[in-house]
VEXRO-263048 format. One line per 4 residues: number of its first residue (from 1); their letters; for each residue x negated, y, z negated of C-alpha. Coordinates in Angstrom, 2 decimals. Layout:
# VEXRO-263048
NUM> a> X Y Z ~ ...;
This chain:
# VEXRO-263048
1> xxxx> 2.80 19.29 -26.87 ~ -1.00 18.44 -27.54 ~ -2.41 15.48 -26.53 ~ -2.60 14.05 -30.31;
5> xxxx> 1.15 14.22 -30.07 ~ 1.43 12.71 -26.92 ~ -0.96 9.83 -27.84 ~ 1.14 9.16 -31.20;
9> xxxx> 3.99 8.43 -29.49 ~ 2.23 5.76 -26.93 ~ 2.63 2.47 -27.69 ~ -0.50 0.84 -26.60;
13> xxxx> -1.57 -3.12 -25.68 ~ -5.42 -3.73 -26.59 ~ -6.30 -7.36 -25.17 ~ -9.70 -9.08 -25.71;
17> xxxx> -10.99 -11.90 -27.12 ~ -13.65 -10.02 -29.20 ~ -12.56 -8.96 -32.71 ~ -15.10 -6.49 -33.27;
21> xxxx> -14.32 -4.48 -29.91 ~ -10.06 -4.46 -30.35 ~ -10.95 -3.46 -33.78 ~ -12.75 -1.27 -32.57;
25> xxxx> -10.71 0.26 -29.54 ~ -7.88 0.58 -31.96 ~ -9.75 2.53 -34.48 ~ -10.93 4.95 -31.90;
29> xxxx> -7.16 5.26 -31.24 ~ -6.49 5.62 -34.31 ~ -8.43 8.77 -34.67 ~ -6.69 10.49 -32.18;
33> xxxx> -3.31 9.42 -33.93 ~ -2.46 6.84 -31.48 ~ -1.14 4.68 -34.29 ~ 0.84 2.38 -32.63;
37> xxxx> -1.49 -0.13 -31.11 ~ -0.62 -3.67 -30.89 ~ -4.13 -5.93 -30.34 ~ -3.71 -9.28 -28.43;
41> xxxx> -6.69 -12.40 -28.46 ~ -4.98 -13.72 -25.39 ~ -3.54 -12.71 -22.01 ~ -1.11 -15.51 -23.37;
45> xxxx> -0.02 -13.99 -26.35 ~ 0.25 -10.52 -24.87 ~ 2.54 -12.39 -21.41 ~ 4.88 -13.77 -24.39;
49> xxxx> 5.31 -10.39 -25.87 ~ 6.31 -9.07 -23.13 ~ 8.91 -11.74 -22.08 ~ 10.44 -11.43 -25.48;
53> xxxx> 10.68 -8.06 -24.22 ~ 8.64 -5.89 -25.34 ~ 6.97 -2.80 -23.58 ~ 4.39 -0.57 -23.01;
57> xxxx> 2.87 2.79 -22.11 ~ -0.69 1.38 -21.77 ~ -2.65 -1.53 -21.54 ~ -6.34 -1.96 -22.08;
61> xxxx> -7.65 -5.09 -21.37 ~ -10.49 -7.07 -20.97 ~ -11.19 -9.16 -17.74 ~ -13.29 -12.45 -19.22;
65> xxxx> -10.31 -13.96 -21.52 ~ -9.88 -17.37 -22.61 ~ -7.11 -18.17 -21.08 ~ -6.44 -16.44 -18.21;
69> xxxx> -8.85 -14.99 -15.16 ~ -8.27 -10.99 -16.16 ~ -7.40 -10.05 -12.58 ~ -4.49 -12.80 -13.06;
73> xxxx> -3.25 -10.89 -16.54 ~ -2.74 -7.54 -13.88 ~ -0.96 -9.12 -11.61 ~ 1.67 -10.73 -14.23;
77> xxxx> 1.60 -7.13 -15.82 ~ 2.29 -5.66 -12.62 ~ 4.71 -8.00 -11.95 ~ 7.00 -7.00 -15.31;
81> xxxx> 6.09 -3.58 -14.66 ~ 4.85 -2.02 -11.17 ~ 4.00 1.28 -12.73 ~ 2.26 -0.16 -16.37;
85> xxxx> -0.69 1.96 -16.89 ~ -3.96 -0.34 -16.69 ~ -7.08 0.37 -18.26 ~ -10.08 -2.17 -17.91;
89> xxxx> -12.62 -2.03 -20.27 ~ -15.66 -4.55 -19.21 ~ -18.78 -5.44 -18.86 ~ -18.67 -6.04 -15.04;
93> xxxx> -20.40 -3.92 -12.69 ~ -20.85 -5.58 -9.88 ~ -19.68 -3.79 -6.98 ~ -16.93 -6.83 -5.96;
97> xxxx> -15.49 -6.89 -9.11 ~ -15.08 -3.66 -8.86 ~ -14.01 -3.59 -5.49 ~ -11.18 -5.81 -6.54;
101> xxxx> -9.80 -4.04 -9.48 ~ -9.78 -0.82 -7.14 ~ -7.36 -3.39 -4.95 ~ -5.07 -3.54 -7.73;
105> xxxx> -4.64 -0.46 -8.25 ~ -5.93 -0.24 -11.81 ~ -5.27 3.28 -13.43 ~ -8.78 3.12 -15.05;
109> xxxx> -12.02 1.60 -15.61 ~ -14.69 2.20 -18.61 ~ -18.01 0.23 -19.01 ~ -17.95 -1.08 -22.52;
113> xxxx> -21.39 0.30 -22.94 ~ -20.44 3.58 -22.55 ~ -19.34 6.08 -25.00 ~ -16.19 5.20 -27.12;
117> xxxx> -14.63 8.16 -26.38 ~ -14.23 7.59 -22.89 ~ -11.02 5.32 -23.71 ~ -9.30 8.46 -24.80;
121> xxxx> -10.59 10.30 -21.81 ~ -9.09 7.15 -19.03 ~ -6.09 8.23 -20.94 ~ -5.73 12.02 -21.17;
125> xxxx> -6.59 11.50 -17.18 ~ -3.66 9.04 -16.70 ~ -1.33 11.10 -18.56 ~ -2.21 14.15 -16.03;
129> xxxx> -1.41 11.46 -13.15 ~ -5.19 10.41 -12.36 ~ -6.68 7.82 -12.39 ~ -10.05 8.10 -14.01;
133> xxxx> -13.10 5.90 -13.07 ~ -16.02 6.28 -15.04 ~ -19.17 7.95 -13.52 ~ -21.19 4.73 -13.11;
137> xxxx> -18.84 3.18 -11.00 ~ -18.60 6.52 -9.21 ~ -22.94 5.96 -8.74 ~ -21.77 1.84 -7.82;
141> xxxx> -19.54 2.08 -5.34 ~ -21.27 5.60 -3.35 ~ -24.82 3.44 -3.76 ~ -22.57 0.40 -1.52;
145> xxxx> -21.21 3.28 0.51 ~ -17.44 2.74 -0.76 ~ -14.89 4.74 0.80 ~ -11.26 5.04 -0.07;
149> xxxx> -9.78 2.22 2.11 ~ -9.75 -0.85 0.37 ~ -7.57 -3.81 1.04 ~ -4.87 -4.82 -1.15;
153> xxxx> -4.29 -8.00 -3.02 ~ -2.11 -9.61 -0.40 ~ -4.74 -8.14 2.11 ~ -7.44 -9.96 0.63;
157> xxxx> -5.42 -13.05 0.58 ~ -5.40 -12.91 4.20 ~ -8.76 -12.35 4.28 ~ -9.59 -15.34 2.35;
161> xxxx> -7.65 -17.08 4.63 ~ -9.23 -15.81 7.47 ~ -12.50 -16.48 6.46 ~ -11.27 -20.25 5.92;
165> xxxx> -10.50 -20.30 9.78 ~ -7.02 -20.80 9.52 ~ -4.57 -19.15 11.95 ~ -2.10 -16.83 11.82;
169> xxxx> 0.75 -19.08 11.81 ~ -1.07 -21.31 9.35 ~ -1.65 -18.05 6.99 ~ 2.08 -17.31 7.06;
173> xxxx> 2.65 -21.20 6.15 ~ 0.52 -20.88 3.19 ~ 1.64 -17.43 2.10 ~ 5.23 -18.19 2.78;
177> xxxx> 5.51 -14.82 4.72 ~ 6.44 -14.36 8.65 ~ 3.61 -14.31 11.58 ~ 4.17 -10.69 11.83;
181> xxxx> 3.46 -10.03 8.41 ~ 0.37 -11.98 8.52 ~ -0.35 -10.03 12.11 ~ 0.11 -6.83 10.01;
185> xxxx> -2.16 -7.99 6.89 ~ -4.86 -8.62 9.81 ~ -4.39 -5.34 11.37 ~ -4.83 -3.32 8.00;
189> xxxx> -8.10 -5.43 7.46 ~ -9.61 -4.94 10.69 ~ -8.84 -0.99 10.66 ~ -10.14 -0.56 6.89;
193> xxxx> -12.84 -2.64 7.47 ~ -13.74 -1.12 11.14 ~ -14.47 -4.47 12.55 ~ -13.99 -5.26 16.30;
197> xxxx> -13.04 -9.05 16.26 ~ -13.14 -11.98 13.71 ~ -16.72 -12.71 12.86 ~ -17.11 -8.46 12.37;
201> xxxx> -14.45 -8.60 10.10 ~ -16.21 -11.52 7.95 ~ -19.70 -10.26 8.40 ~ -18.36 -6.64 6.96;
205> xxxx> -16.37 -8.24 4.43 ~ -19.71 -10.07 2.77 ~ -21.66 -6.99 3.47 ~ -19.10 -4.70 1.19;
209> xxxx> -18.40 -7.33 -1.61 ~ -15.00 -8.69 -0.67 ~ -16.18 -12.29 0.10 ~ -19.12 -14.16 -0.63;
213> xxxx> -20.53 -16.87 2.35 ~ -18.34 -19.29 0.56 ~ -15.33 -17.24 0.89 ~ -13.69 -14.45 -0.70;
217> xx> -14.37 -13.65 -4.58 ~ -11.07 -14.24 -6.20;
């Protein structure tokens, strides 16, 4: 089966607040006969669709919505369904942002100033079981020397706890998890982030994009 096949029988979730770009995105789709595209304004609307349970194969979203932080819309995604294929489509560079969404485990992520096309490439890629990353993140995170380690969302969690001086005990508290999971979450951090005690860890974390001096960028 070609991939015009394939793509006509994805049902696909396009959320941003722009008009002009899910219009767009969708007719891009549409020209690879990937007709059935459903376009959401809202994380909101798309969250409701989804309870009233619907489903599906892809979603391309935005991260700046109106009303709800974009890294918020994965998790609740993720949290209906751990394997939903994510695409993020932004305007973001900056190496923490980034950094984050690489943390989630995103399946893709396009610049929206690059070529429309690429959307169709994230896709093809996903469908082979890659991920695909455009190449100016590739230049983004090898100019912040990035390597393949990077904590996960409870891991930074931790971290932000950490870097709020709170102990372990108080971590699991707040996290309603045990010590030991905590102790694990800490021991992950320190070995991805090769620091050798507390203030390492936090001076490392700053230096690579997961926290800022005021704590970590959520």
């Amino acid at each position: 089966m070609d991939n015009q096949s394939i793509l006509s029988q994805m049902k696909i979730a396009v959320v941003d607040d722009h008009e002009l770009v899910r219009e767009g995105m969708a007719a891009i789709l549409a020209n690879r006969n990937a007709n059935n595209v459903t376009k959401f304004s809202t994380a909101t609307a798309l969250i409701s669709c989804l309870d009233a349970g619907s489903a599906f194969d892809f979603y391309i979203i935005d991260l700046e919505l109106p009303d709800l932080d974009g890294f918020v819309l994965i998790e609740m995604i993720r949290a209906r369904n751990p394997v939903a294929h994510i695409i993020v489509s932004t305007v973001h560079d900056e190496v923490w942002t980034l950094r984050k969404l690489l943390a989630r485990d995103v399946n893709a992520i396009i610049y929206k100033s690059g070529e429309g096309s690429e959307i169709i490439t994230a896709i093809e890629e996903i469908l082979k079981g890659n991920n695909y990353y455009c190449s100016e993140v590739h230049k983004a995170l090898k100019a912040a020397g990035d390597s393949s380690l990077h904590p996960s969302t409870r891991e930074l969690e931790v971290l932000y706890q950490i870097s709020q001086g709170k102990t372990s005990r108080e971590i699991a508290a707040a996290m309603f998890v045990t010590e030991n999971t905590v102790e694990a979450h800490r021991k992950a951090l320190f070995a991805k982030l090769s620091a050798v005690n507390v203030a390492d860890l936090i001076v490392k974390a700053i230096e690579k994009g997961y926290i800022k001096k005021s704590g970590v960028i959520r």
